[in-house]
C-alpha angles and dihedrals in degrees: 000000000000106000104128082045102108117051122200111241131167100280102049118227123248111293091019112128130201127241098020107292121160112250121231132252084260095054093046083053101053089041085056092049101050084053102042085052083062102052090043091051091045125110124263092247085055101051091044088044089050089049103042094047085056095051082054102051105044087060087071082056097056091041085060082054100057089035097054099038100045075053099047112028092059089064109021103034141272090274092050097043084052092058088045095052091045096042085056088042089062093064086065089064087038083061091053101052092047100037084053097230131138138246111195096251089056086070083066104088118021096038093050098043084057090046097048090056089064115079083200120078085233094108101027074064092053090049098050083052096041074055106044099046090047104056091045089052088041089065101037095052096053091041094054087053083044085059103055098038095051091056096115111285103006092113120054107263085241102052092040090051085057107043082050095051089042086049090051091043085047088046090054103059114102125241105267096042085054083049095044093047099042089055081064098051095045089051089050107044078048085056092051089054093051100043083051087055091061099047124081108186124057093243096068090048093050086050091055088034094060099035090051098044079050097055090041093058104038085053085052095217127178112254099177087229095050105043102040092054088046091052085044085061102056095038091060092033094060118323106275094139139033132227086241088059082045093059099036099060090035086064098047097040088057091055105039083043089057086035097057096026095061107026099045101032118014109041091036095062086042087062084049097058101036101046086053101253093133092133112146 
């Protein structure tokens, strides 16, 4: 996630506004496509190292999970324990933002508004790889950290016994509930991309950063990214899920994350704009 990505200087980029005044759709709009155009435009290592990093990163996110609620629930209660695991989910997207690197479903927004404004496939190509090389990465990366946390007491025994109870619950759910649930999470990690789009200091985006981490995780909705690193978890800590359940929610998070990313958000905003309703 790019959120610590524009900086504010003397002479304001294109969409900015002065004393605090909100920018339009329109501006959002021209801000997410100047962006989108640089990660388009960007290298394939960059595009695997950002990634990568952000497969790395998240999985910080889902250990402050496991940490705080194995603390919390024991002596406050199950439905506290679940806000304070959630609230300490939400500092690993904070990381994101900040750290300036990238989940798949980050790549929704910015990168097809940019695309959208090109009559030529050029750039609809570059998108597809911008795609194809992050989610790979997304998931290396976090599996790499999986990996090294799950070696036998790495984790806290607290915090392991409930990252493997959380996987299995995650590994239970049926089909259309994890669709469902995935069209959510792509809308709101969209939404994420948008809302950072109207936004100019790092406190606001660590404000959106963190809301929104909070609300993904006490959904809890399926990101593909998320949620397959979090069953990967449970299957190599001790067994409570299977590769089959993996792949299975891997497939249709992907499709309900798309699904959700680009239908509700995306090419809704695009409507906006283009049909001029670019009011404040």
């Amino acid at each position: 996630m790019d959120g610590g990505r524009r900086t504010v200087s003397p002479a304001r980029p294109r969409g900015r506004n002065d004393m605090g005044v909100a920018p339009t759709p329109q501006q959002i709009y021209e801000r997410a496509t100047a962006e989108g155009e640089r990660r388009l435009s960007s290298s394939a290592l960059e595009q695997a190292s950002t990634g990568f990093i952000a497969g790395v990163t998240i999985i910080f996110g889902l250990v402050a999970l496991g940490v705080v609620d194995a603390m919390v629930a024991p002596r406050f209660g199950a439905g506290v324990g679940s806000l304070a695991g959630a609230s300490a989910f939400s500092i690993g997207v904070v990381f994101l933002v900040v750290g300036r690197s990238e989940l798949f479903t980050e790549n929704f927004f910015d990168p097809v508004a940019a695309a959208v404004q090109h009559r030529d496939r050029g750039p609809w190509r570059r998108l597809l790889r911008l795609w194809g090389i992050t989610l790979p990465l997304n998931l290396v990366g976090g599996a790499l950290l999986v990996a090294l946390l799950t070696v036998d007491g790495a984790l806290p025994a607290g915090a392991a016994d409930t990252l493997s109870r959380l996987a299995e619950e995650l590994a239970s759910k049926g089909w259309a509930a994890t669709l469902v649930r995935a069209v959510l999470a792509g809308a709101l990690i969209t939404l994420l991309s948008y809302m950072l789009d109207a936004v100019d200091t790092v406190t606001a985006r660590i404000l959106v950063a963190y809301l929104v981490g909070f609300f993904l995780a006490l959904g809890p909705f399926d990101h593909v990214v998320v949620s397959a690193l979090h069953l990967l978890f449970g299957i190599w800590l001790d067994g409570a899920a299977s590769y089959g359940a993996l792949a299975t929610n891997v497939v249709l998070s992907t499709i309900g994350n798309i699904l959700g990313g680009l239908l509700l958000m995306t090419f809704t905003h695009t409507a906006q704009v283009k049909s001029g309703g670019a009011g404040g």
